[in-house]
Backbone as a chain_set.jsonl record, in Angstrom:
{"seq": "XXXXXXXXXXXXXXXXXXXXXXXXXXXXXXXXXXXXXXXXXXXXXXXXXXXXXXXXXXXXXXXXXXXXXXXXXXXXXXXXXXXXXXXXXXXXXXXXXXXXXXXXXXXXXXXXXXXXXXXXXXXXXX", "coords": {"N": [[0.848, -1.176, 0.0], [0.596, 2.164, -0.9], [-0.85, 4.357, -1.133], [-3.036, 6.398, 0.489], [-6.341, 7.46, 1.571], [-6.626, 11.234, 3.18], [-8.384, 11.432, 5.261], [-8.632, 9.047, 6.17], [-6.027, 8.316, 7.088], [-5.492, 10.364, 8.961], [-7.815, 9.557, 10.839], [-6.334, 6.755, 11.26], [-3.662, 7.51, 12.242], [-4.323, 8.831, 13.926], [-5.244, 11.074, 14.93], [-7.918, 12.33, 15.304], [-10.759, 11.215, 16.293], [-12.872, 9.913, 15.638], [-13.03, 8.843, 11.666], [-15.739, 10.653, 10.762], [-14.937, 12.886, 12.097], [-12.343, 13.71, 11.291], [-12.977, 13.934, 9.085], [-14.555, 16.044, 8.993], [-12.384, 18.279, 10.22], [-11.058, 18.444, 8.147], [-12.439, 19.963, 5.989], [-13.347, 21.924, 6.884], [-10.911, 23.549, 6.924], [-8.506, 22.698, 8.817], [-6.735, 21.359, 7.714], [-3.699, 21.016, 6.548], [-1.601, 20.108, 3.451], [1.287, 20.013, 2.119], [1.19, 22.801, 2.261], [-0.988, 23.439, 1.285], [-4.603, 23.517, 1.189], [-6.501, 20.711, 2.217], [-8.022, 18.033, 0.768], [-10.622, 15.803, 1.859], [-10.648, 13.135, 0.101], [-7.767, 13.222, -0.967], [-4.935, 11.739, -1.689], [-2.516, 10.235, 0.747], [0.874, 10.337, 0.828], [4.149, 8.371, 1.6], [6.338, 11.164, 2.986], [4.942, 13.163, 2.909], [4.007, 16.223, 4.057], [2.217, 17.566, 6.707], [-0.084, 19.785, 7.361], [-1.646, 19.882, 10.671], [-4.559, 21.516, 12.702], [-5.271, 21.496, 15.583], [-7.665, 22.873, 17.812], [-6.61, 24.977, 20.072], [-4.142, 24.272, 18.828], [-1.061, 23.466, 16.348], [-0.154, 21.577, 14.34], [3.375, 20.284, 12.454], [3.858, 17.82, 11.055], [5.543, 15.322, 8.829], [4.797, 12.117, 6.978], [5.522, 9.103, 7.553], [4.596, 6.37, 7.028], [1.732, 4.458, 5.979], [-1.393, 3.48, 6.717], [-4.589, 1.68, 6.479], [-5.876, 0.907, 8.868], [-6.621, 1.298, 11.901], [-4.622, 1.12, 14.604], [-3.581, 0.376, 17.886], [-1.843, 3.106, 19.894], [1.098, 3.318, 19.971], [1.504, 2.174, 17.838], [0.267, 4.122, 15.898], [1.92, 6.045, 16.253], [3.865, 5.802, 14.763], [3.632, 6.28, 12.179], [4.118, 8.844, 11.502], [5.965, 11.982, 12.127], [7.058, 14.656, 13.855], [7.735, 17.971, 13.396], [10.672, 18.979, 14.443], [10.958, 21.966, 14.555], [8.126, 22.359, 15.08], [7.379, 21.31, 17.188], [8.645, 22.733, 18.915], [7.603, 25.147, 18.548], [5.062, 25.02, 19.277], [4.86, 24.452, 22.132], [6.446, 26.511, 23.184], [4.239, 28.941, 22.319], [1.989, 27.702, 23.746], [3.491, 27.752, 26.37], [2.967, 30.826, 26.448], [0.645, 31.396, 26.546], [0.038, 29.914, 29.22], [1.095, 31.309, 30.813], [-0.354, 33.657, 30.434], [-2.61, 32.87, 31.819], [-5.006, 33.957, 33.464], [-6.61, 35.633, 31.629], [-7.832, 33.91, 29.91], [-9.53, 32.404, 30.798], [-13.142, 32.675, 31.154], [-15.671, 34.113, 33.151], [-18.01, 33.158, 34.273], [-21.124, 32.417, 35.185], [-22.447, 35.142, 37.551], [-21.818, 35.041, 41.327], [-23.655, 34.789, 44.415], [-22.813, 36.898, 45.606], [-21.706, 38.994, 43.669], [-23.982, 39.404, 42.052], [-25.532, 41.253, 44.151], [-23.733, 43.283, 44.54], [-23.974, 44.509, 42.117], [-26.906, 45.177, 41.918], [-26.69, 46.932, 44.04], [-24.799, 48.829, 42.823], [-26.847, 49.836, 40.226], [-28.712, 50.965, 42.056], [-27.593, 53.164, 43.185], [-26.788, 54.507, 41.289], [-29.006, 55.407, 39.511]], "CA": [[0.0, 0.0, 0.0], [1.863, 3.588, -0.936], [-1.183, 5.771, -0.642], [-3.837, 5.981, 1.462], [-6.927, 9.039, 1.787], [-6.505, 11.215, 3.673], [-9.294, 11.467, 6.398], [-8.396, 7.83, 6.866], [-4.75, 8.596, 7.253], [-5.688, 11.235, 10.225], [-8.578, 8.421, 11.927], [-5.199, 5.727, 12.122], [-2.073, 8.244, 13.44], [-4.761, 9.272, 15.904], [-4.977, 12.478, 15.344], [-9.406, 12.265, 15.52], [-11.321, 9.876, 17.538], [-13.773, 9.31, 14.054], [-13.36, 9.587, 10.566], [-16.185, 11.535, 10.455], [-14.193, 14.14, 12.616], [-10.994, 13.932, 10.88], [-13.522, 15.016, 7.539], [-14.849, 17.6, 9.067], [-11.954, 18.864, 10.356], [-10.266, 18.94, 6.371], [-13.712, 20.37, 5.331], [-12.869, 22.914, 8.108], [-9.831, 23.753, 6.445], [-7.743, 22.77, 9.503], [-5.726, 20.487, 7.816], [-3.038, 20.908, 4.883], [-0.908, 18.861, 2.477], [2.284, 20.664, 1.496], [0.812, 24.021, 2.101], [-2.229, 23.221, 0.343], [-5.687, 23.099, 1.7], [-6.291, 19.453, 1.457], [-9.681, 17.427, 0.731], [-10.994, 14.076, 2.532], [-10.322, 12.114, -0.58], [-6.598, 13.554, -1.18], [-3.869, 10.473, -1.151], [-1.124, 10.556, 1.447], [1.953, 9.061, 0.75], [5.225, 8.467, 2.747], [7.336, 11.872, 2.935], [4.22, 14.583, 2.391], [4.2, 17.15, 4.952], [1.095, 17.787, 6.896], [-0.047, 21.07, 9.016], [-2.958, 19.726, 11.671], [-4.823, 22.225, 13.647], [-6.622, 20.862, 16.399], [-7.593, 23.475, 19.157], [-5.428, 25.904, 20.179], [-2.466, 23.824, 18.481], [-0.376, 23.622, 15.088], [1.297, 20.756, 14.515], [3.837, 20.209, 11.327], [4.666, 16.374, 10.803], [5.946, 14.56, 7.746], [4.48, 11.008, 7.13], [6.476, 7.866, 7.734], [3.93, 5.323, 6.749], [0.718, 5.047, 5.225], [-2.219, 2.504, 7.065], [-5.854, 2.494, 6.264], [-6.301, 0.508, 9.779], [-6.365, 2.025, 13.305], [-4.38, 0.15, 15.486], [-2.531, 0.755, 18.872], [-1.277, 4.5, 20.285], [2.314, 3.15, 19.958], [2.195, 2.107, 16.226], [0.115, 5.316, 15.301], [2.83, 7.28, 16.475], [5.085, 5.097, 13.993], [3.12, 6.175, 10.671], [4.281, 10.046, 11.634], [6.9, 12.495, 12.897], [6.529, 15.959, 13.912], [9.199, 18.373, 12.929], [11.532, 19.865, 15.632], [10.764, 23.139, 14.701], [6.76, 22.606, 14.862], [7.604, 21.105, 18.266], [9.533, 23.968, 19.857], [6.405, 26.21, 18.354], [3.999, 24.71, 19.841], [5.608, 24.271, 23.569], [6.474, 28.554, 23.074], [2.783, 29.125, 22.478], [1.817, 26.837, 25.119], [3.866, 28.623, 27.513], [2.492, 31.558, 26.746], [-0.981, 30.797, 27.068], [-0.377, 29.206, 30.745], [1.957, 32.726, 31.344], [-1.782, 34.43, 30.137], [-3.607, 32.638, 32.585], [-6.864, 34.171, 33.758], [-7.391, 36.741, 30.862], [-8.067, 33.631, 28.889], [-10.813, 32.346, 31.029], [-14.839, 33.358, 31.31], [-16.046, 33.927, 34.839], [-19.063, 32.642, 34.203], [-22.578, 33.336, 36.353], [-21.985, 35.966, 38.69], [-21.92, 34.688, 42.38], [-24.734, 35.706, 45.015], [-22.098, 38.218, 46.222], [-21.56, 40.085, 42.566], [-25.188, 39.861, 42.122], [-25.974, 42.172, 45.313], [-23.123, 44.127, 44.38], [-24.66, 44.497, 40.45], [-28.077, 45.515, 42.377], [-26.31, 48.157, 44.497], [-24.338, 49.322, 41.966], [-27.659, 50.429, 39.782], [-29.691, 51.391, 42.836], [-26.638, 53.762, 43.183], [-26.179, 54.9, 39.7], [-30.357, 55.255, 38.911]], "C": [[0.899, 1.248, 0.0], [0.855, 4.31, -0.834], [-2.714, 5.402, 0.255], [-5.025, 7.66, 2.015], [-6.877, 9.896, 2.936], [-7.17, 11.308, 5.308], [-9.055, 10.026, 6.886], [-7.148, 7.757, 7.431], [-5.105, 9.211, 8.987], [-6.205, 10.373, 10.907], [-7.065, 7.262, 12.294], [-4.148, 5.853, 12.423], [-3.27, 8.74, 14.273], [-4.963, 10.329, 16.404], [-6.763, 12.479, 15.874], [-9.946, 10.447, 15.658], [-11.867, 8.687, 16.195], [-13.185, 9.83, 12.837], [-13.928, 10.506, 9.984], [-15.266, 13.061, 10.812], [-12.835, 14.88, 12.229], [-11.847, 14.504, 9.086], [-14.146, 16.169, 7.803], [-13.82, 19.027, 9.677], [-10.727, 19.106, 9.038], [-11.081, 19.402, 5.887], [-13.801, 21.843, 5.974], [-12.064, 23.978, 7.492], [-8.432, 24.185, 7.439], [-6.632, 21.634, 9.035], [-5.227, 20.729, 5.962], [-1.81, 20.352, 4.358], [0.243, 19.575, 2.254], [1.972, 22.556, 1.305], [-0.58, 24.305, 1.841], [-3.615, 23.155, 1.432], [-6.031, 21.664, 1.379], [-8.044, 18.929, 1.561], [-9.278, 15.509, 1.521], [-10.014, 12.639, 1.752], [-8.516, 11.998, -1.39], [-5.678, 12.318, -0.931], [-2.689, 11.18, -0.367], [-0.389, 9.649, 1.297], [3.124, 9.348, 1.502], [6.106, 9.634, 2.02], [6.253, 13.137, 2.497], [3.973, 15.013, 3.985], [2.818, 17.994, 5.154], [1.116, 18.753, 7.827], [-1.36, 20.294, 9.311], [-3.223, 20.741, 12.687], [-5.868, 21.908, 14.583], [-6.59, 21.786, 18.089], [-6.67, 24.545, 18.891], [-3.427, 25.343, 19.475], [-1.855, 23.891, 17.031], [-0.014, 22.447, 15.208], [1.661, 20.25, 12.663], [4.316, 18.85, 11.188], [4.025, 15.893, 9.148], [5.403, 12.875, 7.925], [5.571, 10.064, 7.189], [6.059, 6.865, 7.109], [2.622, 5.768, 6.538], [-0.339, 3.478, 6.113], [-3.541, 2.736, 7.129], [-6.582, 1.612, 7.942], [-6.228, 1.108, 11.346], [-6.089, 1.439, 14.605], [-4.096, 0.972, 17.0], [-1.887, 2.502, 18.852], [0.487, 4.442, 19.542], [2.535, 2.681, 17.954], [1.102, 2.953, 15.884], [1.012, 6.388, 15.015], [3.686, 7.032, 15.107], [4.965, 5.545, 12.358], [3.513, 8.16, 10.844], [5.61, 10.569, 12.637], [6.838, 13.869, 12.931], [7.699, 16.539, 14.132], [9.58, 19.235, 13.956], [11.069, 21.54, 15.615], [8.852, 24.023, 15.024], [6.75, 22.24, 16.956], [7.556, 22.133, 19.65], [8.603, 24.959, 19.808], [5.676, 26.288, 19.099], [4.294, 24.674, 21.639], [6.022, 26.089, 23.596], [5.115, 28.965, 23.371], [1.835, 28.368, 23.816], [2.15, 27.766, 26.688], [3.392, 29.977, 27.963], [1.358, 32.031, 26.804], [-0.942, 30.787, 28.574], [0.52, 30.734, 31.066], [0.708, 33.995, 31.372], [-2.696, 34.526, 31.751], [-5.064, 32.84, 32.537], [-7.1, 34.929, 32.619], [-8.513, 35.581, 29.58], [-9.61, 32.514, 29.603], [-12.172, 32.888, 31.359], [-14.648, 32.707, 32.568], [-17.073, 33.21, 35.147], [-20.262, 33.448, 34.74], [-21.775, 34.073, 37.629], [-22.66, 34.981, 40.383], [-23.535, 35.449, 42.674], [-23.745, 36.783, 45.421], [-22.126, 39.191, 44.928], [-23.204, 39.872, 42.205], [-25.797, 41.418, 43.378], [-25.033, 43.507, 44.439], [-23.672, 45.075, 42.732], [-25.829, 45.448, 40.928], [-27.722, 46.507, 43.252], [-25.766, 49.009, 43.585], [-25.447, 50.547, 40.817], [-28.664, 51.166, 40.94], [-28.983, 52.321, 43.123], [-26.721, 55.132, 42.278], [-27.803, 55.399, 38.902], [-30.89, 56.646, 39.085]], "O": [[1.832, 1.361, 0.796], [1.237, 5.369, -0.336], [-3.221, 4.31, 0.511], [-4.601, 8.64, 2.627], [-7.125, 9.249, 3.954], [-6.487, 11.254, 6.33], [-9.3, 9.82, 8.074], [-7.112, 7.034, 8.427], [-4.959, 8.523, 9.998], [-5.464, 10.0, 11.817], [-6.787, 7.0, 13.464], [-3.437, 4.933, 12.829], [-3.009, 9.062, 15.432], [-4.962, 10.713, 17.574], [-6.837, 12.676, 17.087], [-9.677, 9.289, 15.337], [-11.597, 7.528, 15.879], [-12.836, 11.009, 12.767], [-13.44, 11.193, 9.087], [-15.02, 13.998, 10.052], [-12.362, 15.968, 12.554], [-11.35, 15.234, 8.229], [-14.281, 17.126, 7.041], [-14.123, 20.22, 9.679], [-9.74, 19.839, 9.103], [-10.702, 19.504, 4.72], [-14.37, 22.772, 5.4], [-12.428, 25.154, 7.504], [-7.649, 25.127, 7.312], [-5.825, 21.119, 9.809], [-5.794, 20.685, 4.87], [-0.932, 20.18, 5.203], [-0.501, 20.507, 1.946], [2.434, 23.315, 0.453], [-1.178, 25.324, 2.185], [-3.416, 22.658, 2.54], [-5.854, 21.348, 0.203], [-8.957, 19.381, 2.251], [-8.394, 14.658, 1.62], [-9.273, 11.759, 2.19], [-8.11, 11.081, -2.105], [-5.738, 11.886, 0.22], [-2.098, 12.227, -0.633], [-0.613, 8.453, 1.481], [3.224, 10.443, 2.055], [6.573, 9.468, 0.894], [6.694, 14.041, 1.787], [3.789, 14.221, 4.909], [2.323, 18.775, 4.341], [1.868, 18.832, 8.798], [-2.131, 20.044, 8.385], [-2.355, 20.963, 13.531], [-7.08, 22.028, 14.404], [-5.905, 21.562, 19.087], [-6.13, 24.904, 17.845], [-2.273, 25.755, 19.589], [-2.516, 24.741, 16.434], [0.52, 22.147, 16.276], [0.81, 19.963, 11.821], [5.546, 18.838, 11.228], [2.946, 15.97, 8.561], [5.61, 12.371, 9.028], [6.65, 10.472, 6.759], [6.922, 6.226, 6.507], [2.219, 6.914, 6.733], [0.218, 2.387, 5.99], [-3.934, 3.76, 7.687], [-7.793, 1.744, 8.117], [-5.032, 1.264, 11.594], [-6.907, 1.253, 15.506], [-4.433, 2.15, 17.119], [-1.523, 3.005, 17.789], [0.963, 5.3, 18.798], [3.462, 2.883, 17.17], [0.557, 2.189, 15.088], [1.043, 7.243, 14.131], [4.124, 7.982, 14.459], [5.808, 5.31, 11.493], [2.9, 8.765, 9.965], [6.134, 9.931, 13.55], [6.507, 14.368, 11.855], [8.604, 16.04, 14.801], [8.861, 20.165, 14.324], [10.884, 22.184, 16.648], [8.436, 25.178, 15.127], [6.151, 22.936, 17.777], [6.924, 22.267, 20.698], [8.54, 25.727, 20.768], [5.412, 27.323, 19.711], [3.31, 25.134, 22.218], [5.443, 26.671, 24.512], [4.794, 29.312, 24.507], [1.103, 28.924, 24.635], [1.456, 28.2, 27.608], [3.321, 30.386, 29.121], [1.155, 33.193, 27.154], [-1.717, 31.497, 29.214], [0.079, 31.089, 32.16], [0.758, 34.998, 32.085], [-3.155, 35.431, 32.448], [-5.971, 32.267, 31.933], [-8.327, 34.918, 32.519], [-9.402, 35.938, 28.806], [-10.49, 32.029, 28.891], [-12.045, 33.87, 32.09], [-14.081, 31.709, 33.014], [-17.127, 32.619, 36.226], [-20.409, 34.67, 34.766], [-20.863, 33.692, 38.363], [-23.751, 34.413, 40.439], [-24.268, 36.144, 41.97], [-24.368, 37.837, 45.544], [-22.623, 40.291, 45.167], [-23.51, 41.058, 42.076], [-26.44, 42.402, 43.013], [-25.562, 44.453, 43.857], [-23.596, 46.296, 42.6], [-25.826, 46.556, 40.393], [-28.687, 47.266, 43.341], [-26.327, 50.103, 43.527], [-25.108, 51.707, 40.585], [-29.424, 52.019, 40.484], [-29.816, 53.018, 43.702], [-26.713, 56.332, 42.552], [-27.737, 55.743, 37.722], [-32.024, 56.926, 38.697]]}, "num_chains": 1, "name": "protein.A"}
């Protein structure tokens, strides 16, 4: 086997749980081939160079192998390799996300305490 599509490619390195999810995320246009925006039915063969964006991440790996089956964590890893410099990117960005912290979370529903305070605030201000 030398090529192999690629939404099936993504379901057996492991990158998405389903197929379906690995086509909607090339339908997305989070995933590309040599630069390229790539489609579902696109062949991957050993030595094409894939960007995946899943979440807040990037990642740049070159294929190794090509399998239309979805085995094991440890031989998914084996059909891919992610390039030192996509690595070091991603672990930078990372860092400075968790260096962000709180700006990057929602507070959500206000407490009973910022409620009162909300209700003084206009009874104040009225």
């Amino acid at each position: 086997m030398d090529k192999v599509r690629l939404d099936k490619w993504l379901w057996a390195a492991r990158f998405f749980k389903t197929r379906a999810k690995a086509k909607e995320a090339i339908e997305g246009g989070k995933v590309h081939i040599g630069g390229v925006r790539g489609k579902a039915s696109k062949e991957v063969q050993v030595g094409d160079e894939l960007t995946i964006r899943q979440g807040w991440d990037e990642k740049v790996v070159t294929v190794k192998g090509v399998s239309e089956q979805r085995r094991g964590a440890p031989e998914a890893q084996q059909l891919y390799e992610e390039t030192p410099a996509s690595i070091e990117k991603r672990e930078l960005i990372a860092e400075q996300r968790k260096a962000a912290g709180t700006t990057l979370q929602t507070p959500g529903r206000p407490t009973k305490r910022d409620r009162r305070l909300i209700h003084r605030f206009r009874e104040d201000n009225l």
